[in-house]
N, C-alpha and C positions, 0 to 999 in steps of 0.2 A: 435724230428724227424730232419733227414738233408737231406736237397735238395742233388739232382744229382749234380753232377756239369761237365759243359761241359769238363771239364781241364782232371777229371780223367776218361771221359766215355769210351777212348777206350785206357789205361792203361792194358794192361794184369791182373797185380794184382789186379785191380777192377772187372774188369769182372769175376775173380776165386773168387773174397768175396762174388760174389752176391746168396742169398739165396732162398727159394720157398717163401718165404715171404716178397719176394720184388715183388713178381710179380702180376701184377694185371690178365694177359689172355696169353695164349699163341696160336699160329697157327703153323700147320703143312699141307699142301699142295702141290699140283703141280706148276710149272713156270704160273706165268701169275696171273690177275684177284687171289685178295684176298679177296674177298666178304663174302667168305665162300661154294660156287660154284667146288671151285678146293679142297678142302679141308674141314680142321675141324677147330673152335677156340675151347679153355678147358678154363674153370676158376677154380679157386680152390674154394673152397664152403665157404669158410670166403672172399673173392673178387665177389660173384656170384652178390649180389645187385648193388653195385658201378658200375659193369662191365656192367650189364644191362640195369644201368642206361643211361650209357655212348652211350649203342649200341642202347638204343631206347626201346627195349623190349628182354623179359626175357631169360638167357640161359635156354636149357632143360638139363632134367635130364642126360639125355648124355653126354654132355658138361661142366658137374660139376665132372672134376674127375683130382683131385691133381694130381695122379702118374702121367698123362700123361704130366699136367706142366712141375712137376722135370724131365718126359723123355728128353724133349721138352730146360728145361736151361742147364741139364747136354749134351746134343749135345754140344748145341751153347757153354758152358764154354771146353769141350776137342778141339773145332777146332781154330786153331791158326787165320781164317779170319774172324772171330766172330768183328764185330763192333758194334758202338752205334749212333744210327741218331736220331736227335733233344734230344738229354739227357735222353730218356726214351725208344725207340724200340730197343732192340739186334736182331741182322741178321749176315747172313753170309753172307760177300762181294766176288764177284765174282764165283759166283757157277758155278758150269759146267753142260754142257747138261745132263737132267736124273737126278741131287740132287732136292733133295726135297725143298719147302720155308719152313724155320724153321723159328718165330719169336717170339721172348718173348716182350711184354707192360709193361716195369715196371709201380708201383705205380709212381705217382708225385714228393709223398716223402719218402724217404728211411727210416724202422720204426728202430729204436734204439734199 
């Protein structure tokens, strides 16, 4: 496995490598408050325990649904203001009134 690394997080050509299987959770939501309140997180069902772990307690069956990840990276990899904050969240920088928060959690370590 290899670490993120800050150098290439918000490289273009990184951000097009990255895979459904780098992702540990994704959100899709309205501006404001990401609790889960404005919106939805998705895990994919091979990341549902790790993620669970992480959130405290367990995603539902709802919430465990891959397609909506890959909806969720393939946004953020076509929009050119797609960033990466602390080496693991992608987002879209500087959204405008009305866009949705899209954010993908990569895993810690990028799998090989």
């Amino acid at each position: 496995m290899t670490d993120y690394s800050d150098e290439l997080a918000n490289d273009p050509a990184f951000v097009q490598s990255l895979r459904l299987e780098d992702v540990l959770k994704a959100y899709d939501g309205r501006r404001g408050c990401m609790c889960g309140c404005n919106g939805r997180y998705y895990v994919r069902p091979e990341t549902k325990a790790q993620a669970s772990e992480k959130r405290g307690y367990p995603y539902t069956a709802a919430e465990v649904d891959a397609v909506e990840v890959a909806r969720i990276l393939d946004a953020l990899k076509a929009d050119s203001r797609t960033r990466i904050q602390d080496g693991s969240i992608l987002f879209i920088e500087d959204r405008q009134p009305g866009e949705r928060n899209l954010v993908v959690y990569l895993l810690k370590e990028r799998p090989a």
